[in-house]
N, C-alpha and C positions, 0 to 999 in steps of 0.2 A: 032093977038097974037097967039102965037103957043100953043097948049096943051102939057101937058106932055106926055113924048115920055111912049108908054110903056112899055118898059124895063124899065124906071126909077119909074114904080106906084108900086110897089111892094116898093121898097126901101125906098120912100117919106111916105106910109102908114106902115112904120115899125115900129111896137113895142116891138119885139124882144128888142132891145138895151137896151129900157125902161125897159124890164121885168127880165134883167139880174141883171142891176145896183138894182132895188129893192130886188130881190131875194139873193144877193150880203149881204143885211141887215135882213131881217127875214132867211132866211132858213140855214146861214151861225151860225147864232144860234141854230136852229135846228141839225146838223151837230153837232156843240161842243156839246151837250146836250148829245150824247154820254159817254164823259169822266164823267159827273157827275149826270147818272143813278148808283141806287145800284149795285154795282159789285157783290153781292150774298147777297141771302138772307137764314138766317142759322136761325131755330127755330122763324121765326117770325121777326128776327129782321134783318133790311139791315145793308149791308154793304160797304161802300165807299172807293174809292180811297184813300182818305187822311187818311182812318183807317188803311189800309194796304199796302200803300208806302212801308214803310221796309222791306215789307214780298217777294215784288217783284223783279226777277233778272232786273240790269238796261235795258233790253232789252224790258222786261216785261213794265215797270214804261213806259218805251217811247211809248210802244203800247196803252194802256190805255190813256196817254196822247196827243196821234195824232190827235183824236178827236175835241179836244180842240184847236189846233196848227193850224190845220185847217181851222179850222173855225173861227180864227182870222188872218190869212192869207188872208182868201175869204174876209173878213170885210172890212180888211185895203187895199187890191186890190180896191175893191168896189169903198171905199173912195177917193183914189187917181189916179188909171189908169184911163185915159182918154178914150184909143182906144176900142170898143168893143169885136174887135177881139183878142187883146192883152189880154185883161180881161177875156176872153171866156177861153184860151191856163191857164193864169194861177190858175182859179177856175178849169180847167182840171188835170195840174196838183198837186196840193195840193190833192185833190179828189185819184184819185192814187196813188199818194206819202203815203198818209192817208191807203190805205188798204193793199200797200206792205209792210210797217212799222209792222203794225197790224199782218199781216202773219207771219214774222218773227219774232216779241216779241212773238207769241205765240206758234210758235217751241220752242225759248229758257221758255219761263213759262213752258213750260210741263214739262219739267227738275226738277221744284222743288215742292216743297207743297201748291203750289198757283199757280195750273195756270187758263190762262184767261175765261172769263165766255165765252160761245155760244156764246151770243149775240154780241160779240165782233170778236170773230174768223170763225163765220159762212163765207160759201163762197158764200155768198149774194152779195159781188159786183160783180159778174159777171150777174146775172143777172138783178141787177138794173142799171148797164152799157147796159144791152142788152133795156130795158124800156127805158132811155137817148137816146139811138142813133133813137130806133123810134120815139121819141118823137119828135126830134130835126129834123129827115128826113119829118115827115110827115109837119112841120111846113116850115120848106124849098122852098115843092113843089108849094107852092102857087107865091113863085116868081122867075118869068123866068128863071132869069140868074142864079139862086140857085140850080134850078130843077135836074140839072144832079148831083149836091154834096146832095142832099136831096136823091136821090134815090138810093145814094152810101152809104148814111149811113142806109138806108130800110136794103141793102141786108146786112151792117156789123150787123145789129140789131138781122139778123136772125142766120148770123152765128156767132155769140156769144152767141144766147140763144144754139143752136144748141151742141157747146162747154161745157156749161154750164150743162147742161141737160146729154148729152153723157158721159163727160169725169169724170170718176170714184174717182181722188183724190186719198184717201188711205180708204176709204171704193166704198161703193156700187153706181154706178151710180144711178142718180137720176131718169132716165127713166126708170131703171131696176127698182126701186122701186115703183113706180107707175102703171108701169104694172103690178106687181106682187099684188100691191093692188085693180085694176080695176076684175081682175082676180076671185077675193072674194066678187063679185058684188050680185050672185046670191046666195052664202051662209048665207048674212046678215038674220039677222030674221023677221023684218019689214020696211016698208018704210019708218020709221023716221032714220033707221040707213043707209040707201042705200041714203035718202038726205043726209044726214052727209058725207056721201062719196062721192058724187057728190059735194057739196060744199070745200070739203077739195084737193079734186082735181083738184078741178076748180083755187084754192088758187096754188097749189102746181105746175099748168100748165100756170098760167099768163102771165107770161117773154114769154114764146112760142107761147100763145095766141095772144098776142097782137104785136110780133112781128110780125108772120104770117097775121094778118090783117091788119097792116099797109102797105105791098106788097100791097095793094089797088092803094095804092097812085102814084106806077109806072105808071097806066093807068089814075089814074082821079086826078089831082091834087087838093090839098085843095081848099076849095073855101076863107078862109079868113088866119090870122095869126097865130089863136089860134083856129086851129080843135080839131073837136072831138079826131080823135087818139091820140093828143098831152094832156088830159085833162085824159082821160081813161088812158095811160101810167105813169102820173104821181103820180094822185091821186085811179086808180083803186084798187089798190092792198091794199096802209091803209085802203081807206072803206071797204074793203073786212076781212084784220085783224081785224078792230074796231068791227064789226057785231058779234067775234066772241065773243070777247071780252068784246062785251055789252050785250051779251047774257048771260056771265058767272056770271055778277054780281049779279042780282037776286038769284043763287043761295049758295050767301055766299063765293064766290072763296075766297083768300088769297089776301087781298088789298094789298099788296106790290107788291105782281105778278102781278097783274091788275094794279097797275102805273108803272111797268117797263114797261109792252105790249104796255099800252099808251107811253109811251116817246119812245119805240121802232118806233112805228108805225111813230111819228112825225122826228124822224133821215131817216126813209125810206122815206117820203114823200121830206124832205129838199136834201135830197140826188140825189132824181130823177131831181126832181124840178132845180137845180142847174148845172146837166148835160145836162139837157135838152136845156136849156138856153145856156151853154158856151158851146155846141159840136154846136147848132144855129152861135152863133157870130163869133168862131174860124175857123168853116169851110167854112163859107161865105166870111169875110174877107180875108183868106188864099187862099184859091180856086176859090170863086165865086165872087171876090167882082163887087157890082154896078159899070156900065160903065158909065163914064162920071162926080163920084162926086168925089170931092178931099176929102181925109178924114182928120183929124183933125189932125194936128202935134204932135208926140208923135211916140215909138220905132214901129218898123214893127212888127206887127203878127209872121211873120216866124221868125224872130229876137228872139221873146218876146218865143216864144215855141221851141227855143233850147235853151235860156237860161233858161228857167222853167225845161225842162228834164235835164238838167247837174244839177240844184239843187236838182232834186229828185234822179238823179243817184249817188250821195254825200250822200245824207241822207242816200238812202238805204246798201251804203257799212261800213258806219259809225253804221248803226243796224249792219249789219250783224258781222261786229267785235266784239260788243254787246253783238252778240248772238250763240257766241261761244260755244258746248257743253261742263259741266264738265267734267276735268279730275278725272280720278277712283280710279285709284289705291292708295294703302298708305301705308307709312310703317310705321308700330308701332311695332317697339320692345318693348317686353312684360318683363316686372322687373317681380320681384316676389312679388303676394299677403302677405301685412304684418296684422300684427293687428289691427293698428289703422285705413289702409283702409278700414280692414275689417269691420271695428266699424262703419265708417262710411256710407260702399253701402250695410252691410248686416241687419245694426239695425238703423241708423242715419235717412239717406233718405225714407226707408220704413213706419218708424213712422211718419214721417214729410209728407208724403204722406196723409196716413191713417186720418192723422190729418188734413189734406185739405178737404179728403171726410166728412168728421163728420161734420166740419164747413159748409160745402156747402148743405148738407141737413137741418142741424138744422138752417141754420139763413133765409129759409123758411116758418118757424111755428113759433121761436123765435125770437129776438134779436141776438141771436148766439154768446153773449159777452166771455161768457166760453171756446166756442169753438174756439173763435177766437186767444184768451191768449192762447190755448193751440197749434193752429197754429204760433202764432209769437214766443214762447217756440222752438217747436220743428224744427222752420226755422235757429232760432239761433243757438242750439247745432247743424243744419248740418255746418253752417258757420266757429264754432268753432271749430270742428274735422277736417274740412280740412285744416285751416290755419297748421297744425302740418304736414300738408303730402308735400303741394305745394301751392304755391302762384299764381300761374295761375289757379288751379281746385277752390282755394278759394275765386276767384273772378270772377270767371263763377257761379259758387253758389250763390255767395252773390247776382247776378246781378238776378240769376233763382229764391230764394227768394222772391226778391221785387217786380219784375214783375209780379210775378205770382199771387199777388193779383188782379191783374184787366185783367184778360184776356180777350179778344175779343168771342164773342161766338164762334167764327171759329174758335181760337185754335191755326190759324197761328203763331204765338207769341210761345207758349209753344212749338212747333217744334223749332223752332231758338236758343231759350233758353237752351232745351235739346244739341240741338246741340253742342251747343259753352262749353259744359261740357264736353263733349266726347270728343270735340276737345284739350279740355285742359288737359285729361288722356292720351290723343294721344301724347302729345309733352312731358308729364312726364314721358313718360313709364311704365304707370299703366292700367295692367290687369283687366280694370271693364269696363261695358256699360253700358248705360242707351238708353231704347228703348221708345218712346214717343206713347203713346196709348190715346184713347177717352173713358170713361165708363158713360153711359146712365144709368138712373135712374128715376124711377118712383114714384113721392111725388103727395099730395092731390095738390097742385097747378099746376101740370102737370109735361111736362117730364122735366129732368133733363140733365147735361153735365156734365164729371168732368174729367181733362185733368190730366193723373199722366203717371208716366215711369214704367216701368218694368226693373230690376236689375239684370244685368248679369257680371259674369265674363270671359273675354277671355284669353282660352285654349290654340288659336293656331294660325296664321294668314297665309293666304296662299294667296302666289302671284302669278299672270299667266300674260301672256302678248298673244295678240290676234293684230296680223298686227300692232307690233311696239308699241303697246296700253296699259298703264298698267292696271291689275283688282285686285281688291284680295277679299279675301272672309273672315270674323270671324268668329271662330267655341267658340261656348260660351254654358255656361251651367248657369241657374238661380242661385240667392244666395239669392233671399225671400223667404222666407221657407211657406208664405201664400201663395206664388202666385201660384194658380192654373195649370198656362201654357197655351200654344194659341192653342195646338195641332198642328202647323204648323211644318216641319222638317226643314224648314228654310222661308227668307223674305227676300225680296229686294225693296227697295226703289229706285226711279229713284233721289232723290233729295240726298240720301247718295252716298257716295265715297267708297263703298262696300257692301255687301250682308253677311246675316246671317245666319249663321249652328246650330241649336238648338240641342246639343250633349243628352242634356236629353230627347227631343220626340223620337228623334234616338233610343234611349233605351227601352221607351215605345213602338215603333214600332215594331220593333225587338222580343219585348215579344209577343206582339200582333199575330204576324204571327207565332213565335214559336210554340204559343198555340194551334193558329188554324191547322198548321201541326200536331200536337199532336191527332188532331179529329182522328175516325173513319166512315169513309173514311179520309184523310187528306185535309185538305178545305186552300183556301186561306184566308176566313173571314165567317162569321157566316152568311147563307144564309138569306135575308132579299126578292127577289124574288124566288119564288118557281122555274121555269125555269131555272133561273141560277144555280142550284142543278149541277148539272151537268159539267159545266163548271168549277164551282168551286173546284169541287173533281178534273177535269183534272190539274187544276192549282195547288191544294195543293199536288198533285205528285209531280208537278216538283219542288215544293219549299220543300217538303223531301229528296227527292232527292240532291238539291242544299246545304242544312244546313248540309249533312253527309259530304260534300266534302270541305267546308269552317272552316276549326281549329278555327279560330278566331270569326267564328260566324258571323251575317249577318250585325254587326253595320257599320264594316270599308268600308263595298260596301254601304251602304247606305246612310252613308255620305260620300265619294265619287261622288255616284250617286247626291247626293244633291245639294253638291257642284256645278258641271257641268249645275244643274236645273238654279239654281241661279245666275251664272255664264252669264247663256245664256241673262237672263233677264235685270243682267247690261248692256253686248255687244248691245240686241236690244235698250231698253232705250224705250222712248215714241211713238218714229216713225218707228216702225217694220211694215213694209207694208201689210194688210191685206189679206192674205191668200185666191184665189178664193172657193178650199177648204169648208173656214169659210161660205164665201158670198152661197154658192150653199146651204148648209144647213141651216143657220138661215139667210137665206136674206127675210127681213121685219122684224125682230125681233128689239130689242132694240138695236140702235148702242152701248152701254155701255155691252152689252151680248157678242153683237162681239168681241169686242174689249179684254176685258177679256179672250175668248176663243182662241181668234188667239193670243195673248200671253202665255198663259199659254202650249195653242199646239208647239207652238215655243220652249218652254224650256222642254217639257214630251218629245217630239222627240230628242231634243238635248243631255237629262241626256242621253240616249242609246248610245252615240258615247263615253261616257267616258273612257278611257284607264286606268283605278286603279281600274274600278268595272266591275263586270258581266253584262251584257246587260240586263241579265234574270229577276236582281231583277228590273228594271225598268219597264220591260215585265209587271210582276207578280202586281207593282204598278196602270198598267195602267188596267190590263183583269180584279181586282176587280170595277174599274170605269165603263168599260165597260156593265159588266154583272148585275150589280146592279141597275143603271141609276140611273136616278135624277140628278138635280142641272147639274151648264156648265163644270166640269169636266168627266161627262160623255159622254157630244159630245168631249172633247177635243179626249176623249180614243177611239171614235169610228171615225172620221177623223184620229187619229195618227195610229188605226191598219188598216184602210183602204188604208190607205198613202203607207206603209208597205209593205201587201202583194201585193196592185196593181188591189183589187178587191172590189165590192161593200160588204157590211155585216147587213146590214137591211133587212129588213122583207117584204119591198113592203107596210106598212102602216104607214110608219114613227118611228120604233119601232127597235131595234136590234134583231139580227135574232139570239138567244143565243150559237147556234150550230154550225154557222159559224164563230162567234167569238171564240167561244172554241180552232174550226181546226185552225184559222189562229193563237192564242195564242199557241199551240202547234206546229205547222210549224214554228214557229220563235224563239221557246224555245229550238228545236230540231238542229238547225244551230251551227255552230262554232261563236266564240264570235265575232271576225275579221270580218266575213262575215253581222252580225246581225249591228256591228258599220257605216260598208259601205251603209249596205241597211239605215240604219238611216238617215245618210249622203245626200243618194239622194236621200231619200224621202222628207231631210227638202227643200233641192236646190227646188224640183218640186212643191213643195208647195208656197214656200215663193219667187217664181224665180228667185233665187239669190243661189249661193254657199255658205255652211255654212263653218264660216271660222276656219281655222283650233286654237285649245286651248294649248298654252308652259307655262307648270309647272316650275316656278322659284325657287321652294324650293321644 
């Protein structure tokens, strides 16, 4: 009797096959488990998919639900493919199809007031793809005929961690970051925080780690099916989140945080687990298969994974229609403010407001029954005043009314609701806004939320068009006579179809600096660093200087200048590519810091190029940020004057050098207006490496 040949012991002692089909049914759960973790947790309480379907663009809705689609995908594969290899190709692709889906809902979610949590849009699959292929390579090696496709997926293991690690995205590479934290090794203060860093980088180097050590396997091949590397790749990393995670709970964490980490930890582990298995079965069958067995009747592998990529190349063009950006611009021709609108955006809605806050505190300590009459009262007279104006604004109302009694603590809902009011002044030709704000409050039972708008009338509406694109901007001034004001000179939303010009801070601004020109010596703003003395007297020159030459005073440059700020922020929108600029300054800092600051620098450089205002007063805007510091609009002002003149302006300790910002505010205050918008121009291009593109006033 003949023994088994050897090339065929590897194949006969196989349980790769085995271990897909199972994996096929637990981790394919695992994997859905995604769509129905908390999508955010807001003041304690989670929040779910099914609570906020509505609030998601359909792009959005499909990203969040991929998860799930998934994973009954891999299910029903499991269930009914017979071929391994076949089954391998399509748990591969669902797997991919799953996180290009994902990528792209969550371009279009950043577009509105909801978009997707981290845990969702993080760029974790590349690295749990880089974990999969060595998993799958080192498991390989153990059999013969497999060896040379097992150490083909070694080397893709590496260069995908390799990719993953290196390649920047739209922030900070991730190697850059970690270097930059190893760097801080010797500044820690004791050795409980330099292990903390040691372990948090051991975390943050895994994919690398363990690719790199599976290169083992080129020279020694596994000795059985299920090696170590294959074991460490899968499960290393959850144990390594779990430890951190079960460290945290003794100390009281936030139990809702700590079951998301867990259900995270269990999607990472289903995740690996599952690639690991189908990049096994799909590339042995496809490439290596066993010589000499017949395999089971059923479609070919290579069959089976063009037609799995043609369904995911479907799916993904079918997002991506999806996930088309809004269109901006709008035209609302503006009627004329009457009485009875007036009745109702300057007395109606504010008291119905008012009347929300009172009920929402008192039915804390109380019942709230009083207050509550006194909200369903003041819902109705808004209902009733608008029935007399327009029958669209009176059923955006009616709808904002009733909804609003039970809002979501996220607040998503009272956006939408706001919204579909505006939109229905838009189609009426009524000069009023309503701006949808969060006010925080503090009661004996802890903190508070209370979702109300702020009431404005529109002045003006201005439209521009940028590369065939429309934009336009609202210039509005308040009509609630309590409302304090946001101090902003305007706002832009990425989830609105315009941007906002607050004509009254305009005024207040305007006085502010008058005053301060008024000083002796003449100052830009009331000295708050002692060093900045100086600089500020150089700046409140030039802003005396500039208010004797301007008849009409500083408001119409300033909203102007405004305008173009605001302007700039709709054109970027949520994916304005990070600034290396931003990264050389705050690289380690909080990506939520960057991100803000490389925005905000985007549109202080941009207002300088505007053609209906002086340069100067943008100038003058930016040398008080500069010189005073604090807070991210002071890196914004000291990256945009660096940007500028072409030269460093800090101090060698991390600090602004006051003096050298003075010169350089003076050297570009000193320029012709023309010369000051160009050099704007190509300092934003060398920043952002991209041409800023040019802005056409339609009115």
């Amino acid at each position: 009797m003949n023994g088994p040949r050897e090339d065929h012991a590897a194949f006969d002692f196989d349980g790769g096959r085995h271990r897909l089909r199972m994996r096929t049914r637990w981790a394919a759960a695992g994997v859905a488990l995604g769509t129905v973790l908390p999508y955010e947790v807001v003041a304690g309480r989670p929040q779910y998919i099914w609570d906020l379907a509505d609030e998601l663009p359909p792009a959005g809705l499909v990203a969040v639900c991929a998860p799930a689609l998934a994973g009954l995908i891999i299910a029903l594969a499991g269930w009914r493919t017979r071929r391994p290899g076949s089954l391998g190709w399509i748990v591969i692709a669902a797997l991919i199809g799953m996180r290009l889906v994902i990528g792209i809902g969550a371009d279009a979610a950043a577009w509105g007031a909801l978009g997707l949590p981290e845990s969702v849009t993080a760029r974790q699959g590349w690295a749990l793809l880089a974990l999969g292929a060595t998993a799958a390579g080192a498991t390989l090696t153990f059999k013969p005929h497999a060896r040379r496709a097992g150490h083909a997926l070694l080397v893709l293991g590496v260069l995908i961690a390799a990719a993953f690690f290196g390649w920047p995205g739209r922030g900070e590479a991730p190697i850059r970051t970690i270097i930059r934290a190893a760097a801080s090794f010797d500044d820690l203060p004791d050795w409980r925080f330099r292990l903390g860093l040691i372990v948090i980088g051991t975390m943050a180097l895994w994919p690398a780690l363990v690719a790199l050590a599976g290169l083992v396997h080129l020279e020694i091949p596994a000795k059985d099916d299920h090696p170590v590397t294959n074991l460490v790749a899968i499960y290393g990393l959850p144990l390594l989140i779990a430890m951190l995670v079960f460290r945290a709970v003794p100390g009281g964490g936030d139990g809702w945080s700590i079951f998301v980490a867990l259900g995270t930890i269990a999607v990472i582990a289903a995740t690996v687990a599952l690639l690991a298995s189908a990049l096994e079965a799909a590339v042995e069958a496809t490439f290596a298969p066993p010589p000499g067995v017949d395999p089971p009747p059923g479609w070919a592998p290579r069959r089976t994974a063009m037609m799995a990529a043609a369904v995911v190349a479907l799916l993904v063009a079918g997002q991506v229609a999806l996930a088309r950006p809004p269109i901006k611009g709008v035209d609302w021709p503006l009627g004329p403010r009457t009485p009875p609108a007036d009745a109702l955006f300057v007395e109606r809605l504010p008291e119905w407001n008012r009347a929300r806050l009172h009920w929402e505190r008192s039915a804390r300590a109380t019942s709230g029954a009083a207050e509550l009459l006194r909200v369903k009262a003041a819902g109705r007279a808004v209902v009733e005043a608008a029935k007399g104006i327009d029958d669209g604004l009176a059923a955006a109302l009616g709808q904002m009314v009733a909804e609003s009694r039970d809002l979501h603590v996220a607040g998503r809902t009272w956006y939408r609701l706001v919204a579909a009011v505006n939109e229905a002044s838009r189609l009426a030709g009524l000069p009023y806004y309503l701006d949808p704000t969060v006010f925080t409050f503090q009661t004996a039972d802890g903190p508070g939320r209370h979702f109300r708008m702020r009431t404005f009338a529109v002045e003006r509406v201005r439209r521009f068009e940028v590369d065939g694109r429309p934009y336009a901007t609202l210039h509005v001034r308040r009509i609630d006579v309590r409302d304090a004001g946001s101090r902003l000179l305007g706002f832009s939303r990425d989830v609105q179809r315009f941007a906002l010009v607050d004509l009254d801070e305009a005024s207040a601004f305007e006085t502010s600096l008058a005053e301060s020109a008024l000083e002796d010596p003449p100052l830009c703003e009331a000295i708050e660093v002692e060093d900045a003395g100086p600089g500020l007297a150089r700046c409140g020159a030039v802003l005396a200087e500039l208010l004797q030459t301007l008849p009409d005073g500083l408001i119409p440059a300033i909203v102007a200048t405004t305008d173009r700020h605001e302007l700039q922020h709709q054109i970027d929108g949520p994916h304005l590519p990070l600034s290396s600029a931003v990264l050389e300054r705050l690289g380690g800092r909080h990506p939520r810091l960057q991100a803000r600051v490389n925005r905000e620098l985007s549109a202080y450089v941009a207002e300088l190029t505007a053609a209906d205002a002086p340069p100067v007063v943008g100038l003058i805007h930016l040398v008080r940020f500069a010189l005073q510091g604090g807070g991210h609009l002071h890196h914004v002002a000291m990256i945009a004057f660096e940007a500028l003149v072409d030269r460093p302006l800090d101090d060698g300790r991390g600090g602004p050098d006051h003096r050298a910002v003075a010169d350089a505010f003076a050297q570009l205050a000193a320029l012709p207006a023309d010369t000051v918008r160009a050099r704007a121009a190509a300092a934003w291009g060398r920043l952002f490496g991209q041409p800023l593109e040019p802005v056409t006033t339609l009115d």
